[in-house]
C-alpha positions as CSV (number, residue, x, y, z in Angstrom):
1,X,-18.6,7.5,-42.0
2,X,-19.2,4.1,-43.9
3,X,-17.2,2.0,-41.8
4,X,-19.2,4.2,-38.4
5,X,-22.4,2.6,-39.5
6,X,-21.5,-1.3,-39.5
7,X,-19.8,-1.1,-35.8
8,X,-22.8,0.8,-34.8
9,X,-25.0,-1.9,-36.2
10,X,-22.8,-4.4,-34.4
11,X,-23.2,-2.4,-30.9
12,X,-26.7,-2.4,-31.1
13,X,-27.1,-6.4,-31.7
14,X,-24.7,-7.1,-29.2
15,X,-27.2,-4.4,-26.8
16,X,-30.0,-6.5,-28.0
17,X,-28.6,-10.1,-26.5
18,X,-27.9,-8.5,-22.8
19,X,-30.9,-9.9,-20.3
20,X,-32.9,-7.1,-19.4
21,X,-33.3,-8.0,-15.7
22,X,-29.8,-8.2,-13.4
23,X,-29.0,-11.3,-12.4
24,X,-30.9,-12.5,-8.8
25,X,-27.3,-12.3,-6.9
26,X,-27.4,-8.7,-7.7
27,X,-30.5,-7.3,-6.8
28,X,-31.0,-9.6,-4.1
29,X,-31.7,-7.7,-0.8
30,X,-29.5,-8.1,2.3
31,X,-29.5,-11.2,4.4
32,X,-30.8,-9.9,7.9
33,X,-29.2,-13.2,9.6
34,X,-25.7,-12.9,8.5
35,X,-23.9,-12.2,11.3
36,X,-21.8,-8.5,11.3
37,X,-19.4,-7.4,13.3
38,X,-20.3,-4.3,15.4
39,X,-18.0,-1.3,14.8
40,X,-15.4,-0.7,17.0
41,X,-13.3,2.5,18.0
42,X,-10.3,3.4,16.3
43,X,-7.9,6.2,17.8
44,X,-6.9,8.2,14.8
45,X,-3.3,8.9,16.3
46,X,-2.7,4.8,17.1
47,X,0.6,3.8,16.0
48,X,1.8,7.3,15.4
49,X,5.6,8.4,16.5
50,X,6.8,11.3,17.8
51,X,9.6,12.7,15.2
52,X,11.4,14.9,17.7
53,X,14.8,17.0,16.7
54,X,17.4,15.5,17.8
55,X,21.0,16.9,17.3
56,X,23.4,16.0,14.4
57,X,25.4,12.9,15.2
58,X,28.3,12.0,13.4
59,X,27.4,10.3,9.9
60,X,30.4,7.7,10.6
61,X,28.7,6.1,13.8
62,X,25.4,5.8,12.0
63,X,26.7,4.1,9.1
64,X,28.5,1.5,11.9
65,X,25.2,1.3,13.6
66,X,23.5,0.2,9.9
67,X,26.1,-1.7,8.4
68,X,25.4,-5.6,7.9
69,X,28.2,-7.6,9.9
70,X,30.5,-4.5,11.6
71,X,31.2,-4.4,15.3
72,X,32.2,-0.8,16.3
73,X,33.4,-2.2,19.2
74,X,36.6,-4.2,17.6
75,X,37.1,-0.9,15.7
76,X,37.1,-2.9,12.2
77,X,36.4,-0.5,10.1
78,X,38.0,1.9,7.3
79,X,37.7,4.7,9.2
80,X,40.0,3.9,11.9
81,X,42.7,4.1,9.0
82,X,41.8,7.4,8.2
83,X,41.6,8.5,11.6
84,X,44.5,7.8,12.4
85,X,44.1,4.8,15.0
């Protein structure tokens, strides 16, 4: 309770420097002659994709298609070994 009182009294002398008007920048009204840009239409469905099911392809070919530096067409990788190629 004692030590309540002094930050209290420091809160309220603190309160007591603000300005008691905003500053002009804040409360100044809108500037009619600024120029705005008129709002346009925007579909709500632009840029969407259409996630159809596809079937199950063989996890093997789409590594090959993602892997950095592989050319599935020389056949260079590991899996031709365990294939039996």
């Amino acid at each position: 309770m004692i030590k309540l009182i002094p930050l209290a009294a420091l809160g309220l002398g603190l309160g007591a420097c603000m300005p008691n008007t905003p500053p002009a920048y804040l409360a100044a009204p809108a500037d009619p002659s600024v120029g705005v840009r008129s709002p346009g239409y925007a579909a709500v469905t632009a840029g969407v994709r259409s996630y159809d099911v596809v079937d199950p392809l063989d996890w093997r070919e789409l590594n090959r298609r993602v892997a950095p530096g592989v050319n599935p067409e020389r056949g260079d990788s590991n899996d031709a070994a365990r294939r039996g190629r």
